[in-house]
C-alpha positions as CSV (number, residue, x, y, z in Angstrom):
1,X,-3.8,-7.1,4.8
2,X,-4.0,-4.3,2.4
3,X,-1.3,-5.7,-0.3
4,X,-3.6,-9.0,-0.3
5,X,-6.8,-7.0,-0.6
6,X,-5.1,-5.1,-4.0
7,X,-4.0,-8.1,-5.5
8,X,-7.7,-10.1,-5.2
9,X,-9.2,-6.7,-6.2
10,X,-6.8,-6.0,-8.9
11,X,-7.9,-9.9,-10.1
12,X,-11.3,-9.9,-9.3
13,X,-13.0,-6.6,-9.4
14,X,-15.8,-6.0,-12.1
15,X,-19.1,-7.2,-12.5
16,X,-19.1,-10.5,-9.7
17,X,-16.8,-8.8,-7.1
18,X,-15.8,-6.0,-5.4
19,X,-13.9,-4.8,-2.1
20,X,-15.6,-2.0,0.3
21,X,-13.7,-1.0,3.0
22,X,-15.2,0.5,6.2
23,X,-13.8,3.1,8.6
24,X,-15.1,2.8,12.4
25,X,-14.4,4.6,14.8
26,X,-11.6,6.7,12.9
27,X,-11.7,10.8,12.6
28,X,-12.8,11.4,9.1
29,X,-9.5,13.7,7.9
30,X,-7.3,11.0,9.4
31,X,-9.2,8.1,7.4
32,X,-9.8,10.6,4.3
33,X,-5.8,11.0,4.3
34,X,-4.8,7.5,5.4
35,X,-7.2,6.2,1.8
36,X,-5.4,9.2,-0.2
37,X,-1.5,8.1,1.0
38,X,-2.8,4.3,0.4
39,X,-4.5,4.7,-3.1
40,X,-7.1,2.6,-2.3
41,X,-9.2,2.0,-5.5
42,X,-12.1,0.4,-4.2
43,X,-14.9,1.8,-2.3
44,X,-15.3,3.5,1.1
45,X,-17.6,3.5,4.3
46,X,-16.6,6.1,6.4
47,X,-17.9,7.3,10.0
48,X,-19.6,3.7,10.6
49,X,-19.0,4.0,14.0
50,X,-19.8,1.0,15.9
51,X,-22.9,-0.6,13.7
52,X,-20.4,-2.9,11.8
53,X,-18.6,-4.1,15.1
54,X,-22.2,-5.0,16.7
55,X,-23.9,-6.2,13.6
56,X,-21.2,-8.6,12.4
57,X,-19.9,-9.4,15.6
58,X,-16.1,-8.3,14.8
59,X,-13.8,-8.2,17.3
60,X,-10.7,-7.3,15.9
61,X,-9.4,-5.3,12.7
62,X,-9.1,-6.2,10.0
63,X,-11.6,-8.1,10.0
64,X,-12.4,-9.5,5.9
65,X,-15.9,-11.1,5.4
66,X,-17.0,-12.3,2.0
67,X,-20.1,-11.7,1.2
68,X,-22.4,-14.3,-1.2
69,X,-24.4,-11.9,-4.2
70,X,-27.5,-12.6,-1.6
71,X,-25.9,-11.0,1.6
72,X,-25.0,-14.2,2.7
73,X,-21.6,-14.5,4.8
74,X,-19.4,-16.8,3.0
75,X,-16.2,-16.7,4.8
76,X,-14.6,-14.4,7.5
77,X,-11.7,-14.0,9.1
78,X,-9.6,-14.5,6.2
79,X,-6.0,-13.8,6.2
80,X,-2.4,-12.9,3.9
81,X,-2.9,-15.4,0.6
82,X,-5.9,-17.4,1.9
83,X,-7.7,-14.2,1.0
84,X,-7.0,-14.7,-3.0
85,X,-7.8,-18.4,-2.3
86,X,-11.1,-18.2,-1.3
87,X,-12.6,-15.3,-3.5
88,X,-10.8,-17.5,-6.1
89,X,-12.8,-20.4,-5.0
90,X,-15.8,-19.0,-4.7
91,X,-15.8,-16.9,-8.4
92,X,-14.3,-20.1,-9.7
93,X,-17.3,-22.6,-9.4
């Protein structure tokens, strides 16, 4: 999903939206080397563990929430071009 994710990021980012990745269960220097091959520009949780997984109930990765400005989940489970779709939407209205 990562070319999507750049593209809504590369759109959206500023002052109503931003991307944060987060990095589970993943050895730091592997997920610190995987983000430097990838260029990722956006913003990093690393050594999460398992609170994500358990808090949001995710049961597969990637998993993509959007997140409402008040913490509330907008949409999840978002997929290829319906991810530009619905941040679109939402920033849009």
């Amino acid at each position: 999903e990562m070319p999507y994710i750049r593209k809504v990021w590369e759109a959206f980012s500023g002052e109503k939206f931003d991307v944060v990745g987060v990095a589970l269960n993943d050895k730091r220097e592997d997920t610190l080397e995987a983000l430097s091959k990838l260029g990722l520009p956006w913003h990093q949780i690393l050594d999460a563990q398992r609170i994500p997984i358990e808090l949001y109930n995710i049961n597969a990765i990637p998993h993509i929430i959007l997140f409402g400005p008040d913490g509330e989940i907008l949409e999840r489970g978002l997929r290829g071009g319906q991810i530009y779709e619905t941040v679109a939407k939402y920033l849009n209205q």
